[in-house]
C-alpha positions as CSV (number, residue, x, y, z in Angstrom):
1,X,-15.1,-7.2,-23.6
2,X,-18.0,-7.9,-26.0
3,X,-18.4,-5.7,-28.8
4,X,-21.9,-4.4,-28.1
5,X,-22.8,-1.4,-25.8
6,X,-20.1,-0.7,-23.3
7,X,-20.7,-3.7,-21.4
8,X,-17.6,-2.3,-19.0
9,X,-19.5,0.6,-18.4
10,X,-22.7,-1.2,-17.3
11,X,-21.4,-4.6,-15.8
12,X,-21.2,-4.6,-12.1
13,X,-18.5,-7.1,-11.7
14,X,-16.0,-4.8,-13.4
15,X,-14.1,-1.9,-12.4
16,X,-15.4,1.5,-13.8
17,X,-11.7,2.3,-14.4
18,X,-11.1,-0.8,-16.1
19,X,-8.7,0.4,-18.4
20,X,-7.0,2.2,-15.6
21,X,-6.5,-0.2,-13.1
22,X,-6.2,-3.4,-15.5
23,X,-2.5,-3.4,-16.2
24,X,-1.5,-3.2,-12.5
25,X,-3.8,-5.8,-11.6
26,X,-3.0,-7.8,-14.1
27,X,0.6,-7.2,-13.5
28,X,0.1,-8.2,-9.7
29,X,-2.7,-11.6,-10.7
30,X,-0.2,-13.0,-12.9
31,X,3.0,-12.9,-9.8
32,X,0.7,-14.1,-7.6
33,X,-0.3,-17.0,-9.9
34,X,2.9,-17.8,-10.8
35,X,3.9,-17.9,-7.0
36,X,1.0,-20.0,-5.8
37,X,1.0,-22.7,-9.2
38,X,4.6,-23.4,-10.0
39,X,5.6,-26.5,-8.8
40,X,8.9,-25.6,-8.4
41,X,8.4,-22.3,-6.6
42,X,6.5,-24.4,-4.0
43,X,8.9,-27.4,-3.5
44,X,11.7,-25.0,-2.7
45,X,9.2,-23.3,0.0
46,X,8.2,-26.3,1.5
47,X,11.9,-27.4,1.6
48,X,12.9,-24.2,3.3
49,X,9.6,-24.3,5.5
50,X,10.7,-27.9,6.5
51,X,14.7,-26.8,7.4
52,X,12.9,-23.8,9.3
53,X,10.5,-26.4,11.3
54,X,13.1,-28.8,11.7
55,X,15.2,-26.4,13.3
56,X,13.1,-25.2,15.4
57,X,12.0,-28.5,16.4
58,X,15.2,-28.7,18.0
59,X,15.7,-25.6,19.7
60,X,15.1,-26.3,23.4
61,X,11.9,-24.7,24.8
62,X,11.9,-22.0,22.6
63,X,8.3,-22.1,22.0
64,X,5.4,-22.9,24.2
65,X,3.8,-25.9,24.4
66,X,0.9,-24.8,24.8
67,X,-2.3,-26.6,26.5
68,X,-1.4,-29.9,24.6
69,X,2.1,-29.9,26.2
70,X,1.1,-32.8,28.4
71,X,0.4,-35.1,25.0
72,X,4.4,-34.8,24.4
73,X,7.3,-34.2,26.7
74,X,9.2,-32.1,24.2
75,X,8.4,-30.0,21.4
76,X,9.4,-31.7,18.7
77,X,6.1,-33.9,19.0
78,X,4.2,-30.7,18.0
79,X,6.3,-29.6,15.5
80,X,5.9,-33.0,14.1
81,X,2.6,-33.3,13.8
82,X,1.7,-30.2,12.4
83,X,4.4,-30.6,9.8
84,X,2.7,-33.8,8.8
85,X,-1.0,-31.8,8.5
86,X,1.0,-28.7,6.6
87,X,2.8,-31.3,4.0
88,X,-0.6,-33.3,3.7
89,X,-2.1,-30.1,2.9
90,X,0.5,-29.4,-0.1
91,X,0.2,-32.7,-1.4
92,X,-3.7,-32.0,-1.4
93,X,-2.9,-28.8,-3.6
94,X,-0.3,-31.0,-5.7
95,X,-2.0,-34.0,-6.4
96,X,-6.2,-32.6,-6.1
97,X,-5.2,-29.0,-7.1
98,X,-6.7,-28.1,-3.8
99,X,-7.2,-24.3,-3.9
100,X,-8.6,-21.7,-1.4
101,X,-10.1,-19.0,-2.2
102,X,-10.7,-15.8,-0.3
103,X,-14.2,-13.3,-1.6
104,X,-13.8,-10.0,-0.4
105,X,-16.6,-9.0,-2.5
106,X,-20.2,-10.2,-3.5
107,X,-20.9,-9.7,-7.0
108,X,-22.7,-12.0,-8.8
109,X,-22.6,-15.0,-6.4
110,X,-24.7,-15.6,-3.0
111,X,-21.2,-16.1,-0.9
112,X,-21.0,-13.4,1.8
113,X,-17.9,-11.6,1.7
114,X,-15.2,-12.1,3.7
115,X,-15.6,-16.1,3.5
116,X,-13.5,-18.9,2.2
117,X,-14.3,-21.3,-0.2
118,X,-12.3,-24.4,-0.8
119,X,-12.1,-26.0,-4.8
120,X,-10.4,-29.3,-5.6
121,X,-10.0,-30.5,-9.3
122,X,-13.1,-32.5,-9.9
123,X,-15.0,-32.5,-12.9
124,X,-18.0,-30.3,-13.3
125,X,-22.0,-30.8,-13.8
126,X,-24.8,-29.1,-14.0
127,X,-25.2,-27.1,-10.4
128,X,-21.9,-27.0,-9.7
129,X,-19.9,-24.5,-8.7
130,X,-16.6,-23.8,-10.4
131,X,-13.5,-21.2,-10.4
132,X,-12.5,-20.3,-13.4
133,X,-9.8,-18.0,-15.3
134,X,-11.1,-14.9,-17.6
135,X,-9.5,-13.8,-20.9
136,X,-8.5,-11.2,-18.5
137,X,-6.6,-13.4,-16.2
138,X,-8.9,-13.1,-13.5
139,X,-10.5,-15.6,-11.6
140,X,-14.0,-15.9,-11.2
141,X,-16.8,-18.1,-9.0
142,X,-19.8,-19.4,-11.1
143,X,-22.5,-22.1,-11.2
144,X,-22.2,-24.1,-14.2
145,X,-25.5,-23.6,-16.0
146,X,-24.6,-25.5,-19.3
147,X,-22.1,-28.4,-20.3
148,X,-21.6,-28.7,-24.3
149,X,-22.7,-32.5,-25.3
150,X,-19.9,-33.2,-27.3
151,X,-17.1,-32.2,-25.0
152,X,-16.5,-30.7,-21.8
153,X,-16.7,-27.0,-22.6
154,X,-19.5,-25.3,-20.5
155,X,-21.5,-21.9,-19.4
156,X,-21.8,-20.5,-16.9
157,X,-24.2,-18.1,-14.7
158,X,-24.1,-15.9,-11.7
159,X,-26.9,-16.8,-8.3
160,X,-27.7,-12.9,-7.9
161,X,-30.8,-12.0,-9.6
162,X,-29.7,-9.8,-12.7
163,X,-26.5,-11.1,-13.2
164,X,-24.4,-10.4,-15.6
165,X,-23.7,-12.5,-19.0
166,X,-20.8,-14.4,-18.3
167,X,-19.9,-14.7,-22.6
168,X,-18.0,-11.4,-22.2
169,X,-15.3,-13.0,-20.2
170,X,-14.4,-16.5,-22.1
171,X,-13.0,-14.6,-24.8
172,X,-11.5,-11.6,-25.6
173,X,-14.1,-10.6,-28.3
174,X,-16.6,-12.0,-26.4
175,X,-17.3,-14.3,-29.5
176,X,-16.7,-17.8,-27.6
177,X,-20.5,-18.9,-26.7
178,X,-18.6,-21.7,-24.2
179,X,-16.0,-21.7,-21.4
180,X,-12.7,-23.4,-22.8
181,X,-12.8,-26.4,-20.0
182,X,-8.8,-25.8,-20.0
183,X,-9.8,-22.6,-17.9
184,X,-12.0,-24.3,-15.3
185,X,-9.1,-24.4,-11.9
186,X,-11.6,-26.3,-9.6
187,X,-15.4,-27.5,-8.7
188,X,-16.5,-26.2,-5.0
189,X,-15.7,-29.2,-2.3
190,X,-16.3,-26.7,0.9
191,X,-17.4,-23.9,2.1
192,X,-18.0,-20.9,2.3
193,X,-16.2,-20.2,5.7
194,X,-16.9,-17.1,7.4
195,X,-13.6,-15.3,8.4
196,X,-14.6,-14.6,11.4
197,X,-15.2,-18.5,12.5
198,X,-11.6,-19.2,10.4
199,X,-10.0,-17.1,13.4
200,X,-11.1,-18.5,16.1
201,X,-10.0,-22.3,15.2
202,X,-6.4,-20.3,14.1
203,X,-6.5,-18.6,17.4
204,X,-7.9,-22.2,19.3
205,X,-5.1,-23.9,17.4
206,X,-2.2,-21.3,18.3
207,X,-3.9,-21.9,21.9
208,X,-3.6,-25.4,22.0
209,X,0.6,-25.8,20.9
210,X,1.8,-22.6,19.4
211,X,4.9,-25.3,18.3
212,X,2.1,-26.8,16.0
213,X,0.4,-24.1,14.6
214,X,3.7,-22.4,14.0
215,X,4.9,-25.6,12.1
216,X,1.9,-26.1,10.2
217,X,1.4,-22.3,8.8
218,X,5.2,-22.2,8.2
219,X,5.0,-25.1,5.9
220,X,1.9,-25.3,4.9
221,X,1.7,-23.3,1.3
222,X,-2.2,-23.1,0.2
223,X,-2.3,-21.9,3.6
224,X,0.3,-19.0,3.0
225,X,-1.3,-18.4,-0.6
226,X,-4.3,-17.7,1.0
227,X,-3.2,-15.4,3.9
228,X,-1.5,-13.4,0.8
229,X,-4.2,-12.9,-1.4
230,X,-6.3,-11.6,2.1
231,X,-3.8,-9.4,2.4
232,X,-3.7,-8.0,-1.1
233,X,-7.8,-8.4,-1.7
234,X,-7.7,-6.2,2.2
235,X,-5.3,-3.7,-0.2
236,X,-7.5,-3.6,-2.7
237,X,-10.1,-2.6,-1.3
238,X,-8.7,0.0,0.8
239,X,-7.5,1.6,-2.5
240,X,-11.0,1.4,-4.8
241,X,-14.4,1.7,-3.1
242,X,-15.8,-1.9,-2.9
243,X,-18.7,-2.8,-5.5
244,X,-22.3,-4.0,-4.7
């Protein structure tokens, strides 16, 4: 990264086998990018999602209604209705860049592992807590400590005591003394979430009209996205030893 002393020797937030493990992760970051941010990806899922709900709307008690079965005589009701929270959701992600975003790891941030944290495009200030992309393609969760006065480039800082210098990952080099604003993806709106509290209203929900729940995680893609990345951040870790 920078050009001083092995800064990916000493920097927590990195793999000690950078150079080993970089091109696969890279590899696998830039699919699931593509997957979650392209427009078009994500209007062809919904529209399959939406066939998929719609067909099942119609399928004659093949789901249970669950405890909420008394609200509506049929299951179309539920499917409805979550299909209508699932497409709000996606329109959140199109039109606010809504983004969820799963830590399985506390580096240089307070968040607790295994919590969620919910970003909206929203310009930043000073306190603030952003997501941003590293020269690396990574993404990473910093407060802003810093924005330039003639323009909306900024720095950034970790909450742990001793955190790393975050120069290293605006640039390549590490020559660029400020965040290029075009690689800031969100300000915090919510959160974080504990996991564990996140599956009990999924569980509560499937509970209450399993016809809704399965409707709204079908079609609902941040949701999907995010159940993905858990999935590969749970692989991850199973394959490298998780860092302090």
């Amino acid at each position: 990264m920078a050009s001083d002393v092995s800064p990916r020797q000493t920097d927590p937030w990195l793999p000690h086998d950078e150079e080993e493990a970089d091109e696969s992760l890279s590899d696998a970051s830039a699919w699931l990018s593509w997957l979650r941010e392209d427009v078009k990806v994500q209007g062809c899922a919904w529209l399959l999602a939406s066939m998929a709900v719609l067909r099942q709307a119609w399928t004659a008690d093949s789901i249970c209604l669950g405890l909420a079965g008394y609200l509506f005589e049929n299951q179309f009701g539920h499917c409805l209705v979550g299909w209508c929270l699932a497409t709000s959701l996606s329109l959140a992600w199109l039109l606010l860049d809504l983004q969820m975003v799963f830590t399985s790891e506390q580096r240089a941030m307070r968040f607790p592992p295994w919590s969620i944290l919910v970003f909206v495009k929203h310009p930043a200030q000073v306190g603030s807590v952003v997501i941003f992309l590293g020269y690396d393609g990574r993404s990473y969760v910093r407060r802003v400590k810093a924005i330039h006065e003639c323009g909306p480039a900024l720095q950034t800082v970790g909450d742990l005591p001793g955190a790393p210098d975050d120069q290293p990952l605006y640039s390549a080099d590490g020559s660029a003394n400020w965040l290029d604003p075009s690689a800031v993806r969100g300000t915090l709106a919510a959160g974080p979430f504990p996991l564990q509290q996140v599956l009990k209203v999924v569980l509560a929900f499937m509970i209450l009209s399993p016809a809704m729940a399965f409707s709204f995680f079908v079609t609902s893609q941040p949701i999907v996205m995010l159940w993905l990345m858990f999935l590969c951040s749970l692989a991850w870790s199973c394959i490298f030893s998780p860092m302090s």
